[in-house]
VMD Tcl script that draws the C-alpha trace (Angstrom):
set ca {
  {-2.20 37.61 -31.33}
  {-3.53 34.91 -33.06}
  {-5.13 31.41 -31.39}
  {-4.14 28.21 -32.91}
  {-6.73 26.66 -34.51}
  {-7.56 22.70 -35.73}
  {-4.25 20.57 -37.42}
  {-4.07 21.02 -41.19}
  {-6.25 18.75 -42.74}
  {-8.66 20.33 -41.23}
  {-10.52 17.77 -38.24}
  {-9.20 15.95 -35.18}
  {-8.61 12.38 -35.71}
  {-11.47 10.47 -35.09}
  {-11.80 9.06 -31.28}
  {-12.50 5.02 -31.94}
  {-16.57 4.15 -30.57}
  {-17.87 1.54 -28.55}
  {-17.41 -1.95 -29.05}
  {-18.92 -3.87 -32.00}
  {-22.07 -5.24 -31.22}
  {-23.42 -1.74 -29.44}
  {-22.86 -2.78 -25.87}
  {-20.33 -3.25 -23.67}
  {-19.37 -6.71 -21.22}
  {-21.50 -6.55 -17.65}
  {-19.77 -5.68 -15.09}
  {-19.44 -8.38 -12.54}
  {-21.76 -7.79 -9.26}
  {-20.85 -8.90 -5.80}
  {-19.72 -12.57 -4.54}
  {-22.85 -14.36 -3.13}
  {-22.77 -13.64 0.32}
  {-20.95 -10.71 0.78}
  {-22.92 -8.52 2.62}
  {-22.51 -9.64 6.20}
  {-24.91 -10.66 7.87}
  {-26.01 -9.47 11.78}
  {-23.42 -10.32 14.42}
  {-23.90 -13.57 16.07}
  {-25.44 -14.09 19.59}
  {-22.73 -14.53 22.10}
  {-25.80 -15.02 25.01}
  {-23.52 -13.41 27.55}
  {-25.24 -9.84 28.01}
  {-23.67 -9.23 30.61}
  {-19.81 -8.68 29.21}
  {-21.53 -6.62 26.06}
  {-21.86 -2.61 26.29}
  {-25.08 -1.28 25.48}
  {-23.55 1.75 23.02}
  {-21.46 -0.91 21.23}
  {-24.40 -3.22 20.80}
  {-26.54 0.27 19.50}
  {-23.58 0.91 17.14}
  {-23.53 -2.42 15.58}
  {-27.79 -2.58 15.53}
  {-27.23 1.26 13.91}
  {-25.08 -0.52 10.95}
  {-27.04 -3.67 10.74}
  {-30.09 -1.30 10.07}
  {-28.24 0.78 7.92}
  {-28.36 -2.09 4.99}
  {-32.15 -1.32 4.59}
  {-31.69 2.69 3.78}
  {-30.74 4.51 0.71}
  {-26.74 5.05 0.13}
  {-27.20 8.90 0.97}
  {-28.96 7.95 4.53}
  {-26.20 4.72 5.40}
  {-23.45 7.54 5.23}
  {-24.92 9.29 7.98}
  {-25.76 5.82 10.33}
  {-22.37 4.26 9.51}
  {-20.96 8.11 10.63}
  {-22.82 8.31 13.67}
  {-22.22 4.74 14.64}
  {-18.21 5.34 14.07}
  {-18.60 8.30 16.90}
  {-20.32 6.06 18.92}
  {-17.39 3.51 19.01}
  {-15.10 6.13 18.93}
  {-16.16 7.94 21.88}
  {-16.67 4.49 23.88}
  {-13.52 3.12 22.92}
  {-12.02 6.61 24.33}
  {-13.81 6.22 27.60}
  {-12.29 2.59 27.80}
  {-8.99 3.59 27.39}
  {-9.49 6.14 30.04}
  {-10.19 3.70 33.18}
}
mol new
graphics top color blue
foreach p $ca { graphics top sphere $p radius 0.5 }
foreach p [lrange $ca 0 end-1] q [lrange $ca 1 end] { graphics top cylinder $p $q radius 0.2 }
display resetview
């Protein structure tokens, strides 16, 4: 049995290169301002709940860390609002 081999002629057409000029457009970065910044201060402690406000100082904190550790902050915070939000919904 015999494997095909290249079209006659002998190559593959050529695939076209990069742009002319040897570099492509920049790619556009982020809108000014859109990394949020940290929550604002509602001066009412006492309607806030301490794993909620933990959870949003976790993410807040996260900004500062490589991409590889924020994954595991912005994970743990989600369990940490996910668990508290199922304890809510429980009383």
């Amino acid at each position: 049995m015999t494997r095909p081999g290249p079209p006659p002629g002998g190559s593959f057409p050529a695939r076209p290169g990069p742009p002319a000029g040897g570099s492509f457009p920049a790619r556009p970065g982020p809108p000014v301002g859109a990394r949020p910044g940290p929550p604002p201060d509602l001066g009412d402690d006492e309607t806030r709940h301490p794993a909620v406000d933990a959870a949003v100082r976790a993410i807040a904190n996260a900004a500062t860390l490589a991409p590889a550790d924020q994954i595991a902050q912005y994970e743990a915070a989600y369990e940490t609002l996910r668990e508290t939000l199922a304890t809510i919904d429980q009383t």
